[in-house]
PDBQT receptor file of N, H, CA, C and O in Angstrom, charges set to zero:
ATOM      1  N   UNK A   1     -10.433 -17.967  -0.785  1.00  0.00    +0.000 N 
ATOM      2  CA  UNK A   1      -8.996 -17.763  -0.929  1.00  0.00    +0.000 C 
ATOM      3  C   UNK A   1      -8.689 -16.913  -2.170  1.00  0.00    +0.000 C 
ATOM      4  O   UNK A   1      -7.981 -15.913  -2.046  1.00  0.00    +0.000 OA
ATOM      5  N   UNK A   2      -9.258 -17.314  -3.513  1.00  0.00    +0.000 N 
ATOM      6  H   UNK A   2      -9.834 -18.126  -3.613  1.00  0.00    +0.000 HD
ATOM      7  CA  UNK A   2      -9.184 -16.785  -4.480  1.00  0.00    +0.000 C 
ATOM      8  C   UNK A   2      -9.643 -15.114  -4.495  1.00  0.00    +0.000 C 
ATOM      9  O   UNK A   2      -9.078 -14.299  -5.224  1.00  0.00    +0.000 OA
ATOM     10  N   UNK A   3     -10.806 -14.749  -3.525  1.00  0.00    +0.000 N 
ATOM     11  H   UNK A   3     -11.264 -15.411  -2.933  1.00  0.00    +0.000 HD
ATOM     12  CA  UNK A   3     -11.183 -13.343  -3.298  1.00  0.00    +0.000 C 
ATOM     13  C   UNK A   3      -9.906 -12.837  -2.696  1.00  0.00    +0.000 C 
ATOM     14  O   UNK A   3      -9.513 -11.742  -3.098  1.00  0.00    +0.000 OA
ATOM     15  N   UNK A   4      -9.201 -13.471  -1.793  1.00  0.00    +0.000 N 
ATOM     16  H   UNK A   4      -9.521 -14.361  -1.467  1.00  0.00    +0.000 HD
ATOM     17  CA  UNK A   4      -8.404 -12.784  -0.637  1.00  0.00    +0.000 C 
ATOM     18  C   UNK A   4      -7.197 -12.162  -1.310  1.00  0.00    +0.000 C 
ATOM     19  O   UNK A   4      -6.740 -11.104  -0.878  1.00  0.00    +0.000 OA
ATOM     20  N   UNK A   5      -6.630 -12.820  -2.421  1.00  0.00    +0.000 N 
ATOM     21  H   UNK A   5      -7.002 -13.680  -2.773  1.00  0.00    +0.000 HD
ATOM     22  CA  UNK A   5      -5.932 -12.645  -3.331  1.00  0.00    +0.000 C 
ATOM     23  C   UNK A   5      -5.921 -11.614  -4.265  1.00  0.00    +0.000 C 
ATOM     24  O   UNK A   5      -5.067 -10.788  -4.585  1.00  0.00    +0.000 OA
ATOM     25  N   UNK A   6      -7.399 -11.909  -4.739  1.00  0.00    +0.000 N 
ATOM     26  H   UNK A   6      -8.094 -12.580  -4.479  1.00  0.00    +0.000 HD
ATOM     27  CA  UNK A   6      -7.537 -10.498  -6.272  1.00  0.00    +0.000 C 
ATOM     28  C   UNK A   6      -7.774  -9.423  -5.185  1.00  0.00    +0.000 C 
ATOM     29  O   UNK A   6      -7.116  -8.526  -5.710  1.00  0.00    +0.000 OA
ATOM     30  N   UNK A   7      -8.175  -8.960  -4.215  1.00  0.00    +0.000 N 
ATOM     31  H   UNK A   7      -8.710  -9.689  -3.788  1.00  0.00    +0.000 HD
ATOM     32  CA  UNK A   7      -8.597  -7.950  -3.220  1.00  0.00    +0.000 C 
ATOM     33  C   UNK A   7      -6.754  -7.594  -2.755  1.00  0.00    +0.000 C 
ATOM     34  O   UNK A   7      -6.197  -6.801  -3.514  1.00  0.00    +0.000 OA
ATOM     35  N   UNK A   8      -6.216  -7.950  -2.014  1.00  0.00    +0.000 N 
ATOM     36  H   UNK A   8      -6.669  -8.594  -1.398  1.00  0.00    +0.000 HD
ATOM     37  CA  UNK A   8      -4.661  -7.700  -2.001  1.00  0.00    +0.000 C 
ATOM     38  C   UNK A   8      -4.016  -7.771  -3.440  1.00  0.00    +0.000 C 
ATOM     39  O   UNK A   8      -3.055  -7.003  -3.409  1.00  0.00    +0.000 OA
ATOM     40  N   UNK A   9      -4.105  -8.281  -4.536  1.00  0.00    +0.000 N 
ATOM     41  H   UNK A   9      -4.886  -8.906  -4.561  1.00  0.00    +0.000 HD
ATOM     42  CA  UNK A   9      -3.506  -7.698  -5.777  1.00  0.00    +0.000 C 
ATOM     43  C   UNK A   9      -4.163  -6.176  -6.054  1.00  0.00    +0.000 C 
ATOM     44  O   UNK A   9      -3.577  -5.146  -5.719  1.00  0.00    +0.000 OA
ATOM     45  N   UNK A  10      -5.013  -6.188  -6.483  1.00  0.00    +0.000 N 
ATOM     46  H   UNK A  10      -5.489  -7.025  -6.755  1.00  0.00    +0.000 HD
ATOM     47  CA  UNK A  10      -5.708  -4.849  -6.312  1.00  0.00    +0.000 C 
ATOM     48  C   UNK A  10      -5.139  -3.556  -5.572  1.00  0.00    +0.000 C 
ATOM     49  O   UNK A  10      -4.842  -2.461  -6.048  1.00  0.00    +0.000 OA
ATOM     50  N   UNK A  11      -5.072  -4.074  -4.113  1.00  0.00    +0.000 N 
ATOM     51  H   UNK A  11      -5.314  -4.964  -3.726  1.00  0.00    +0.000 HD
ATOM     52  CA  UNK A  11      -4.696  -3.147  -2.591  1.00  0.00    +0.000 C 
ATOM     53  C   UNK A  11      -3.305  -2.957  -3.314  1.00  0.00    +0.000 C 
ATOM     54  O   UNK A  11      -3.204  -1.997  -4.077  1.00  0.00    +0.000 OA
ATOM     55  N   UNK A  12      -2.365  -3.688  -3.156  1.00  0.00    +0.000 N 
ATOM     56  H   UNK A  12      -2.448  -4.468  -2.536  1.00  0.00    +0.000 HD
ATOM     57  CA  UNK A  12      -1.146  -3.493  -4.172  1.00  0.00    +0.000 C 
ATOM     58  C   UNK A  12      -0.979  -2.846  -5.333  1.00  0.00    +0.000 C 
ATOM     59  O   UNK A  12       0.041  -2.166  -5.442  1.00  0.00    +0.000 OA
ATOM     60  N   UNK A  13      -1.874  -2.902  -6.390  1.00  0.00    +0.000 N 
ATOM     61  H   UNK A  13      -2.703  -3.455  -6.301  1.00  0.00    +0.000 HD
ATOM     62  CA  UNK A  13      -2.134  -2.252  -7.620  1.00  0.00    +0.000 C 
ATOM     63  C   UNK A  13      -2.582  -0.201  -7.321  1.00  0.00    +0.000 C 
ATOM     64  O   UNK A  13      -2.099   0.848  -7.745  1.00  0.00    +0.000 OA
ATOM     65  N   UNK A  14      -3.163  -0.387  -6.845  1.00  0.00    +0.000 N 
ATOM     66  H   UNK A  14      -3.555  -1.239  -6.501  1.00  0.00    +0.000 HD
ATOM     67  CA  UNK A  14      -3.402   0.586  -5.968  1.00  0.00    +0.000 C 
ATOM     68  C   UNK A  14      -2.760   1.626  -5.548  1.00  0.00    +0.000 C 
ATOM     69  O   UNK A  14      -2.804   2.819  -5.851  1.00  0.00    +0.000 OA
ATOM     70  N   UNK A  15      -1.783   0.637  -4.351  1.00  0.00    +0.000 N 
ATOM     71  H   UNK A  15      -1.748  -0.332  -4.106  1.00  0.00    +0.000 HD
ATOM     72  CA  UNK A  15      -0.708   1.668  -3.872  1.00  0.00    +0.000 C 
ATOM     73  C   UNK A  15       1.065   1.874  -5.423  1.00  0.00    +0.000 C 
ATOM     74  O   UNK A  15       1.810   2.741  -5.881  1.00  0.00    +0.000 OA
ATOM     75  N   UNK A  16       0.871   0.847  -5.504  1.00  0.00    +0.000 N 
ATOM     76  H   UNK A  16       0.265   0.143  -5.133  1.00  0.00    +0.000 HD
ATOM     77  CA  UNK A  16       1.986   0.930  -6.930  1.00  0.00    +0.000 C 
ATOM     78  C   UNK A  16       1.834   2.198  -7.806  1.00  0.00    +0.000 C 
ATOM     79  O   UNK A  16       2.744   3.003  -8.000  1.00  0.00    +0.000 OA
ATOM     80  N   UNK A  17       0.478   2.292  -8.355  1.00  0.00    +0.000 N 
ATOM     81  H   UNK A  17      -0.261   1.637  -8.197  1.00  0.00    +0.000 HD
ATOM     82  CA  UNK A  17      -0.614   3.507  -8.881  1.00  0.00    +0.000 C 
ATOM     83  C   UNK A  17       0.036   5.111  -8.265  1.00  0.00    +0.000 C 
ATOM     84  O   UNK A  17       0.438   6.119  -8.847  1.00  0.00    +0.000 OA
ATOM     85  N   UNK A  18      -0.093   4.768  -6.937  1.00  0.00    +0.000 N 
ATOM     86  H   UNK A  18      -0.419   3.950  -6.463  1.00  0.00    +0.000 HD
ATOM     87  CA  UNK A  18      -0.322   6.180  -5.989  1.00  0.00    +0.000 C 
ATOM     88  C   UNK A  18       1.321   6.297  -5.554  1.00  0.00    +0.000 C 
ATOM     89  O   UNK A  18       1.967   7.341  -5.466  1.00  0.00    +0.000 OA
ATOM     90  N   UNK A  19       1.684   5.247  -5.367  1.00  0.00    +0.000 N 
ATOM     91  H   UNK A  19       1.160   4.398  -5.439  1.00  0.00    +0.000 HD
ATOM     92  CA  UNK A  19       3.687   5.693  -4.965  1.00  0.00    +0.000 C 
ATOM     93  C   UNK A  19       4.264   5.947  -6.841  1.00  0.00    +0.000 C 
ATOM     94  O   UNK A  19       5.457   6.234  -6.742  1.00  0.00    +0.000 OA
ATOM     95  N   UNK A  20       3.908   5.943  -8.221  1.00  0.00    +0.000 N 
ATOM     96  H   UNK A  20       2.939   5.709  -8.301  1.00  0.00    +0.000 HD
ATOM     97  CA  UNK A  20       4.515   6.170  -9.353  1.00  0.00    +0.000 C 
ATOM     98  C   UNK A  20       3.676   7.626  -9.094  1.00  0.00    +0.000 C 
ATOM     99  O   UNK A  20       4.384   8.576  -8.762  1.00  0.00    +0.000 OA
ATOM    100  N   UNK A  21       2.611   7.799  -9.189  1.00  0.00    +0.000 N 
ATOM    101  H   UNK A  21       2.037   7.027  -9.459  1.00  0.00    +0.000 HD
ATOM    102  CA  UNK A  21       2.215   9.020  -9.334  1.00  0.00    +0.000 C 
ATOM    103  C   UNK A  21       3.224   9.992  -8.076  1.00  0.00    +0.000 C 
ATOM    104  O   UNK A  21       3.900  10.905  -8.551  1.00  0.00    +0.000 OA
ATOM    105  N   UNK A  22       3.286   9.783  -6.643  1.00  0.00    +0.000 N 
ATOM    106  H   UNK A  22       2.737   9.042  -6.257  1.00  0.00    +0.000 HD
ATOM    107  CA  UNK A  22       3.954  10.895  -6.641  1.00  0.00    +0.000 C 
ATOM    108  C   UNK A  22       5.587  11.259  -7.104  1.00  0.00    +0.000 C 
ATOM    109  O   UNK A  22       6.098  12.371  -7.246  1.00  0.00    +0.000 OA
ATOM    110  N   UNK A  23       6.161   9.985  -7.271  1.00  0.00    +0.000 N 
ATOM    111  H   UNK A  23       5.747   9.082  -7.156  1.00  0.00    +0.000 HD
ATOM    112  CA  UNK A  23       7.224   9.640  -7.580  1.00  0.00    +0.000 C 
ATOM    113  C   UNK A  23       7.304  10.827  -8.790  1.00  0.00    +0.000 C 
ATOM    114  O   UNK A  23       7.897  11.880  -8.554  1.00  0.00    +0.000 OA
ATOM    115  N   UNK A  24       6.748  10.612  -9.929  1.00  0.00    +0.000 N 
ATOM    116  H   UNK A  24       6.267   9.756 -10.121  1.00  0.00    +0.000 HD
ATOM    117  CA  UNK A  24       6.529  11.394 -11.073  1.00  0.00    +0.000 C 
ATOM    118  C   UNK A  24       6.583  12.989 -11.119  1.00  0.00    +0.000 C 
ATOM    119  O   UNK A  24       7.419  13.656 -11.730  1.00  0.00    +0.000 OA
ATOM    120  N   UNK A  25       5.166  13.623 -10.090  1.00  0.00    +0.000 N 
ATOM    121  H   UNK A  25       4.487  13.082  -9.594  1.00  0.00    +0.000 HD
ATOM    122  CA  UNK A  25       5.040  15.292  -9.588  1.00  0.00    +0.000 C 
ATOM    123  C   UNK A  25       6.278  15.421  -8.464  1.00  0.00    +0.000 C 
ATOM    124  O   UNK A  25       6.480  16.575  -8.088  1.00  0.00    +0.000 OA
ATOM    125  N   UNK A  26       7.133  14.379  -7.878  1.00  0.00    +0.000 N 
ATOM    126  H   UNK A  26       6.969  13.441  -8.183  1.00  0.00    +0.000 HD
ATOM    127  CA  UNK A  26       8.418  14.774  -7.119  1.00  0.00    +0.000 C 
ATOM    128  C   UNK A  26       9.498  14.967  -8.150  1.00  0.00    +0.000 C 
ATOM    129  O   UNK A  26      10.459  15.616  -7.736  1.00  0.00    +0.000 OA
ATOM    130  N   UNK A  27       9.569  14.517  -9.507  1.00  0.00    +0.000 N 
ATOM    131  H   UNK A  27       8.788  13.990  -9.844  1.00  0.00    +0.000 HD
ATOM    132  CA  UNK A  27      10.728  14.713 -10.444  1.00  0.00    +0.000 C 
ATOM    133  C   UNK A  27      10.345  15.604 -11.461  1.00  0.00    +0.000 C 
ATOM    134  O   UNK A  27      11.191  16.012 -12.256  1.00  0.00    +0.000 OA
ATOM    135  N   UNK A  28       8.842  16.053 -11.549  1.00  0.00    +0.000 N 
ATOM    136  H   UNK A  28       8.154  15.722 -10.903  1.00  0.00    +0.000 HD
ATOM    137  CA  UNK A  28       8.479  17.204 -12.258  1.00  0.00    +0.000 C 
ATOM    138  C   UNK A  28       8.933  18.198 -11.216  1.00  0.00    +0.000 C 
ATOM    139  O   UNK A  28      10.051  18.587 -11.553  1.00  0.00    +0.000 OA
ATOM    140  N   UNK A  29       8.499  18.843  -9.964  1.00  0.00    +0.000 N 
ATOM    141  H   UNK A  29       7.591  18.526  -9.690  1.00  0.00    +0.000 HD
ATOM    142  CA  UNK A  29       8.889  19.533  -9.513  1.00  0.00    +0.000 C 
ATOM    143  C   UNK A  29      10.328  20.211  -9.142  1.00  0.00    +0.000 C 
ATOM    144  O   UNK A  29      10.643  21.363  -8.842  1.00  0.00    +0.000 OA
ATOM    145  N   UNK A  30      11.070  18.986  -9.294  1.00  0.00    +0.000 N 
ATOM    146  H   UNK A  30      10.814  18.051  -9.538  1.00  0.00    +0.000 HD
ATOM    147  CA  UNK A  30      13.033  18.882  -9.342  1.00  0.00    +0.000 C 
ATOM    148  C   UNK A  30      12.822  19.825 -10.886  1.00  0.00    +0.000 C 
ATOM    149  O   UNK A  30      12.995  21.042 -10.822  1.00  0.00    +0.000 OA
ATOM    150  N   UNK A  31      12.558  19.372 -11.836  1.00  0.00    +0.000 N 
ATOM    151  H   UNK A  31      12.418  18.384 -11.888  1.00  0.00    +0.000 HD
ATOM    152  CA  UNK A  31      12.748  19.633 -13.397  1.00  0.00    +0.000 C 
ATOM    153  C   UNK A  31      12.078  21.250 -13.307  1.00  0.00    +0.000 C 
ATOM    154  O   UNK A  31      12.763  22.190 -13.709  1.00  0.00    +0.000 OA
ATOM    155  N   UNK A  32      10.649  21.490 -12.731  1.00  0.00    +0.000 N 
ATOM    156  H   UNK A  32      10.092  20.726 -12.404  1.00  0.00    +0.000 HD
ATOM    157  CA  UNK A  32      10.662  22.534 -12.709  1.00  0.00    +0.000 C 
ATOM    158  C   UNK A  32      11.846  23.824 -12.064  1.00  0.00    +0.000 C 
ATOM    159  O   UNK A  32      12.660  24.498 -12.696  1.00  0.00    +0.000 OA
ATOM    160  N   UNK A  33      11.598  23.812 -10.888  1.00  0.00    +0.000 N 
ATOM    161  H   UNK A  33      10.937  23.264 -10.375  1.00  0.00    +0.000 HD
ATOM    162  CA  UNK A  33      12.745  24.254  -9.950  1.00  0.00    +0.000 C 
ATOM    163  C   UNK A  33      14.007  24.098 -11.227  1.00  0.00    +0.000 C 
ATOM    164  O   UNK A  33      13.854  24.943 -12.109  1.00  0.00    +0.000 OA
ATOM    165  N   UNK A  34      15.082  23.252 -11.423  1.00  0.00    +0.000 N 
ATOM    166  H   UNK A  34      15.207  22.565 -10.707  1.00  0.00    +0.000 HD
ATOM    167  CA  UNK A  34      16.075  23.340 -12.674  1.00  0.00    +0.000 C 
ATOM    168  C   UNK A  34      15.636  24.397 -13.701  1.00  0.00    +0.000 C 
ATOM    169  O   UNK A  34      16.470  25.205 -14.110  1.00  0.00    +0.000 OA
ATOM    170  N   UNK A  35      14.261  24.429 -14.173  1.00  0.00    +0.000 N 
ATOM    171  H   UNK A  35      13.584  23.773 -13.841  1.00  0.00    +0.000 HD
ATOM    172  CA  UNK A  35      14.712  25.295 -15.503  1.00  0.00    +0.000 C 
ATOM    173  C   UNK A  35      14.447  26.937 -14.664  1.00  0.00    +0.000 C 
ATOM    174  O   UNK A  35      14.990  28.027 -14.843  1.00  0.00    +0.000 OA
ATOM    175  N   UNK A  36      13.790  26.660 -14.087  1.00  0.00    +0.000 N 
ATOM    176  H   UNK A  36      13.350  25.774 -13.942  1.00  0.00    +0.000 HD
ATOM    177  CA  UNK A  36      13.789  28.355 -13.464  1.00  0.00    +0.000 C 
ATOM    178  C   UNK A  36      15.067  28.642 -13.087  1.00  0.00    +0.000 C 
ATOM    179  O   UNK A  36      15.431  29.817 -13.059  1.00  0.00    +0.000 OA
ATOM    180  N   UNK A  37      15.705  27.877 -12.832  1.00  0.00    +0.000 N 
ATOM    181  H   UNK A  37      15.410  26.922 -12.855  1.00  0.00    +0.000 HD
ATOM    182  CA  UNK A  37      16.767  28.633 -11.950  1.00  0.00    +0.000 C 
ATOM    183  C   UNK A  37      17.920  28.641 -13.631  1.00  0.00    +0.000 C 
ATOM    184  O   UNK A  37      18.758  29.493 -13.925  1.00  0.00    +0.000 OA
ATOM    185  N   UNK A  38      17.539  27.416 -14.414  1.00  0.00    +0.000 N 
ATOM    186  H   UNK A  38      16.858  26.723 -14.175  1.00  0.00    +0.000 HD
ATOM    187  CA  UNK A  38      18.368  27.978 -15.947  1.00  0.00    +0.000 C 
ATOM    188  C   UNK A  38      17.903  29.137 -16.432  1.00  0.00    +0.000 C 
ATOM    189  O   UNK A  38      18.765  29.871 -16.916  1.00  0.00    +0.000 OA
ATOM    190  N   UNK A  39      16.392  29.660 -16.452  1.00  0.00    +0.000 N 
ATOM    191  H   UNK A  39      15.692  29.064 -16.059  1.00  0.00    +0.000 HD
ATOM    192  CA  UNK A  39      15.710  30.923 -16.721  1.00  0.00    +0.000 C 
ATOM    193  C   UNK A  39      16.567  32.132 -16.266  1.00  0.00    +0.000 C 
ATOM    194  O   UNK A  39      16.839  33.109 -16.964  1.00  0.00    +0.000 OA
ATOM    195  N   UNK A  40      17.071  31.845 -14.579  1.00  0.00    +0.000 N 
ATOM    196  H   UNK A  40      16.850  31.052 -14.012  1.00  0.00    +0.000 HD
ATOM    197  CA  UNK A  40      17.474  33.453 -13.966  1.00  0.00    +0.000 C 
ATOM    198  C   UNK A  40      18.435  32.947 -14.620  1.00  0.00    +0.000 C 
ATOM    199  O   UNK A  40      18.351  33.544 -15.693  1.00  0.00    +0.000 OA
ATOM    200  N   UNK A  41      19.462  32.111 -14.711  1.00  0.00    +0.000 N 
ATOM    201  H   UNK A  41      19.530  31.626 -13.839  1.00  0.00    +0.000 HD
ATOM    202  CA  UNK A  41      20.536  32.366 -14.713  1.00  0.00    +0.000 C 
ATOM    203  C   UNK A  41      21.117  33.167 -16.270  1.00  0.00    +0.000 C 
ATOM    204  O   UNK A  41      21.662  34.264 -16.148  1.00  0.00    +0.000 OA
ATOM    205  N   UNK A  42      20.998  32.699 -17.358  1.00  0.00    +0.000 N 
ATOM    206  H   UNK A  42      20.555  31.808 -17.457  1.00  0.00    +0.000 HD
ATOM    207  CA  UNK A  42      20.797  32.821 -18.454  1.00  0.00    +0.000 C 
ATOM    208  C   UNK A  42      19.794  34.058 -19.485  1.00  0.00    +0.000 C 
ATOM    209  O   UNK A  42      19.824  34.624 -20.578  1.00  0.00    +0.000 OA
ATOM    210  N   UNK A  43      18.909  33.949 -18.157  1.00  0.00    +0.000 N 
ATOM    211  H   UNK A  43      18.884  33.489 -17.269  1.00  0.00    +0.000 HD
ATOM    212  CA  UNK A  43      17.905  35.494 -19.121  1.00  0.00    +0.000 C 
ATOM    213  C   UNK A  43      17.549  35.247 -20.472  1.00  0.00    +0.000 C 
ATOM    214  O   UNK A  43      18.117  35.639 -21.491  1.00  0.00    +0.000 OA
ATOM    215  N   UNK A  44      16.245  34.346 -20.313  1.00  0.00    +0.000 N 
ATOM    216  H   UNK A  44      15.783  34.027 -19.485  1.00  0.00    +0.000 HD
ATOM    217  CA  UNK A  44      15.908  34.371 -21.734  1.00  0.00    +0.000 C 
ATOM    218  C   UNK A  44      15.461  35.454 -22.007  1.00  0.00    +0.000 C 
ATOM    219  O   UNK A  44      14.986  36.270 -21.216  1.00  0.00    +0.000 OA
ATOM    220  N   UNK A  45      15.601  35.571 -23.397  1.00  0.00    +0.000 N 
ATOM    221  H   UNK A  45      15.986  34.909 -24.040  1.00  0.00    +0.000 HD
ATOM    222  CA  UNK A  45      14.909  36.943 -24.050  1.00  0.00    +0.000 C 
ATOM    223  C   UNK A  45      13.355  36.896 -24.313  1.00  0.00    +0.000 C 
ATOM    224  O   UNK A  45      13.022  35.844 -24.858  1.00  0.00    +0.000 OA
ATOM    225  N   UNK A  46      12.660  37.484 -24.145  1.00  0.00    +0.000 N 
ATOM    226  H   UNK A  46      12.931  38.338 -23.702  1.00  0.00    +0.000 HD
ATOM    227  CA  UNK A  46      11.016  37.901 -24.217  1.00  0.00    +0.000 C 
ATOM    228  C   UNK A  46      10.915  38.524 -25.033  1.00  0.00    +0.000 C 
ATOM    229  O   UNK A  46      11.706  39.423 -25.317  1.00  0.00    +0.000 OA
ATOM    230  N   UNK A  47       9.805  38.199 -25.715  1.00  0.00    +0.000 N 
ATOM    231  H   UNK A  47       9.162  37.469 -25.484  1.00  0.00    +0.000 HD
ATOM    232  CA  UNK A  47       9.061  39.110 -26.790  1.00  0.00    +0.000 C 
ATOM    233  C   UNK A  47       7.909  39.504 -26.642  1.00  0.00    +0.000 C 
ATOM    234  O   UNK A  47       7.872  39.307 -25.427  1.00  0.00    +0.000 OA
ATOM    235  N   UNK A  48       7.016  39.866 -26.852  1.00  0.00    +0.000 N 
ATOM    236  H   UNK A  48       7.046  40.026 -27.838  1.00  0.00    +0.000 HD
ATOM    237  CA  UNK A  48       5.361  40.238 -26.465  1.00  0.00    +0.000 C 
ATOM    238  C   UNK A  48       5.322  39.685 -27.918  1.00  0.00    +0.000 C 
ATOM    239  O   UNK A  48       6.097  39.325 -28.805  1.00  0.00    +0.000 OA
ATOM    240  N   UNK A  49       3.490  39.866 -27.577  1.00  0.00    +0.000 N 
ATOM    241  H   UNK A  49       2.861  40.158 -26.856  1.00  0.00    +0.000 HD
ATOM    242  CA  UNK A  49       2.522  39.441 -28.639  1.00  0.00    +0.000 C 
ATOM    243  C   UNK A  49       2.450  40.663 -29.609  1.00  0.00    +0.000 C 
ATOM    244  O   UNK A  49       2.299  41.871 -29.423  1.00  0.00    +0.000 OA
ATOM    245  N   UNK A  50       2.648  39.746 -30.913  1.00  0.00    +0.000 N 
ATOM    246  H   UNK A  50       2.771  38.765 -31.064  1.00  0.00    +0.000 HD
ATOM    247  CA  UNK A  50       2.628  41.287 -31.612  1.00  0.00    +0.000 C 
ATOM    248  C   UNK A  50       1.152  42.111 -31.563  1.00  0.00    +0.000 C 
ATOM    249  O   UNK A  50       1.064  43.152 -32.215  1.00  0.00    +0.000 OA
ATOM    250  N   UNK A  51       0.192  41.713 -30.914  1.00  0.00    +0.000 N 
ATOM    251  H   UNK A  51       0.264  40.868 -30.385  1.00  0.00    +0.000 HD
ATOM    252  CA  UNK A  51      -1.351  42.150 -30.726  1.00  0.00    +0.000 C 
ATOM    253  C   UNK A  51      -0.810  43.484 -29.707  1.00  0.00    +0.000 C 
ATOM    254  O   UNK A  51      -1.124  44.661 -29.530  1.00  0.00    +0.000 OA
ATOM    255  N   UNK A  52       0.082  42.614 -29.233  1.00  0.00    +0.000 N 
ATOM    256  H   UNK A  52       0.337  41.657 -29.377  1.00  0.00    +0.000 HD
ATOM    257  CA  UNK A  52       0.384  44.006 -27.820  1.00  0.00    +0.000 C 
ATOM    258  C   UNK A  52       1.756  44.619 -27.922  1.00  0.00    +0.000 C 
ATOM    259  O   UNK A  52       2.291  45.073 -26.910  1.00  0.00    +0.000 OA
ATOM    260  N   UNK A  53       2.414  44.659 -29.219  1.00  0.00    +0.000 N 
ATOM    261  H   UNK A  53       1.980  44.291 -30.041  1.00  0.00    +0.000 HD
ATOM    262  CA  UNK A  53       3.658  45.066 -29.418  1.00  0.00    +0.000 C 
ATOM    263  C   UNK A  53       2.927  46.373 -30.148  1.00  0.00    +0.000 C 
ATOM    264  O   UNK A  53       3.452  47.414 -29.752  1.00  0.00    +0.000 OA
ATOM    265  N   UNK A  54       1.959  46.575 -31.016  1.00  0.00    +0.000 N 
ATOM    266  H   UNK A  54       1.533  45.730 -31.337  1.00  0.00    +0.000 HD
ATOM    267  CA  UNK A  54       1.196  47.591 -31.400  1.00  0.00    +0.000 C 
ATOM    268  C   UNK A  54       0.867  48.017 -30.496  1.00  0.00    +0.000 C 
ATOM    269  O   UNK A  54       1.601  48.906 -30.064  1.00  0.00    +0.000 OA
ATOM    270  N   UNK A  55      -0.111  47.751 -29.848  1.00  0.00    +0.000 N 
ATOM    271  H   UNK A  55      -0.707  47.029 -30.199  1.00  0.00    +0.000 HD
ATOM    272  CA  UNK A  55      -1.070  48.708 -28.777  1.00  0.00    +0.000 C 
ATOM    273  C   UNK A  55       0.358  49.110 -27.991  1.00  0.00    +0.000 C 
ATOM    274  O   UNK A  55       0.235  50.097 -27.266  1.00  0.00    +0.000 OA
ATOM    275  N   UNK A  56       1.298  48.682 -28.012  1.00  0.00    +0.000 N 
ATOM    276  H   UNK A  56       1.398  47.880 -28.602  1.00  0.00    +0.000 HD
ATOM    277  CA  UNK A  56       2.082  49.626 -26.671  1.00  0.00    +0.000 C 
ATOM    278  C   UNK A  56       3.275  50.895 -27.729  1.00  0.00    +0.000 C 
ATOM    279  O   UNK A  56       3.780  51.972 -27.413  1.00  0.00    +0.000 OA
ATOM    280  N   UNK A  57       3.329  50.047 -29.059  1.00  0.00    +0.000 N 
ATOM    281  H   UNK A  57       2.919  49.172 -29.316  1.00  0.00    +0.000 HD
ATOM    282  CA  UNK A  57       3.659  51.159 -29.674  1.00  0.00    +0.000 C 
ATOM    283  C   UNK A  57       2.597  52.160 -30.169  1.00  0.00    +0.000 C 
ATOM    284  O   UNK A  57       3.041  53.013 -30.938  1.00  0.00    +0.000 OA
ATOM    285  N   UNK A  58       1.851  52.199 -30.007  1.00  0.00    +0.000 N 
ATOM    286  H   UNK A  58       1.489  51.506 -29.382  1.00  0.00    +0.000 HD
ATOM    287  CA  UNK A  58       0.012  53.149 -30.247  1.00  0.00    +0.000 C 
ATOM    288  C   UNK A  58      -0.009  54.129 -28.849  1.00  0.00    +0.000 C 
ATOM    289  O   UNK A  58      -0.609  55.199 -28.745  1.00  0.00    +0.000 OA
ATOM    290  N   UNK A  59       0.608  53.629 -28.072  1.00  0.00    +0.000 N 
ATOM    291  H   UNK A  59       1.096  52.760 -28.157  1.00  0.00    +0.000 HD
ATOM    292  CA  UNK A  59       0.500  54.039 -26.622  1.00  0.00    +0.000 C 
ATOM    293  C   UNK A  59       1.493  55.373 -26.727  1.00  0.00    +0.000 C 
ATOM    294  O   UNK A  59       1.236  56.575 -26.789  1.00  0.00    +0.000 OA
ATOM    295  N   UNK A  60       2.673  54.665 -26.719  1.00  0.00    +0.000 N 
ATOM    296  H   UNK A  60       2.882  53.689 -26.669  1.00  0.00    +0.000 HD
ATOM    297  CA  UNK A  60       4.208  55.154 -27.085  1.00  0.00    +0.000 C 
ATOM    298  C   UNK A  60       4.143  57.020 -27.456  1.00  0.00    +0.000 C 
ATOM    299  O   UNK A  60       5.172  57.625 -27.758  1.00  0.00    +0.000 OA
TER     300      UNK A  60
C-alpha cells in the first residue's frame, strides 16, 4: 500500500513538474511576442560595437 502511494505521489510530482514548466515557456513566449511588438512600435535606437563602428568608418 505504502509503495502504491509514494509511486502515485511521484506520478503526480511529475506531472505538476511538466504542467509548471510549460505553463512558464507559455508566459515567456506571451512576454516575448509583447516586447517585440514594444521594439516595432517604439524603435529602439541601435548602436554597433565600437570594434565595428571603426572598421565601417575605415571602410567609409
Amino acid at each position: 500500500m505504502l509503495k502504491f502511494v509514494l509511486i502515485l505521489v511521484v506520478i503526480l510530482s511529475v506531472l505538476l513538474l511538466l504542467f509548471l514548466l510549460y505553463q512558464s515557456q507559455k508566459m515567456l513566449r506571451h512576454v516575448q511576442k509583447q516586447q517585440a511588438i514594444e521594439n516595432k512600435k517604439y524603435g529602439k535606437p541601435r548602436q554597433l560595437h565600437p570594434k565595428l563602428q571603426q572598421t565601417k568608418k575605415n571602410q567609409d
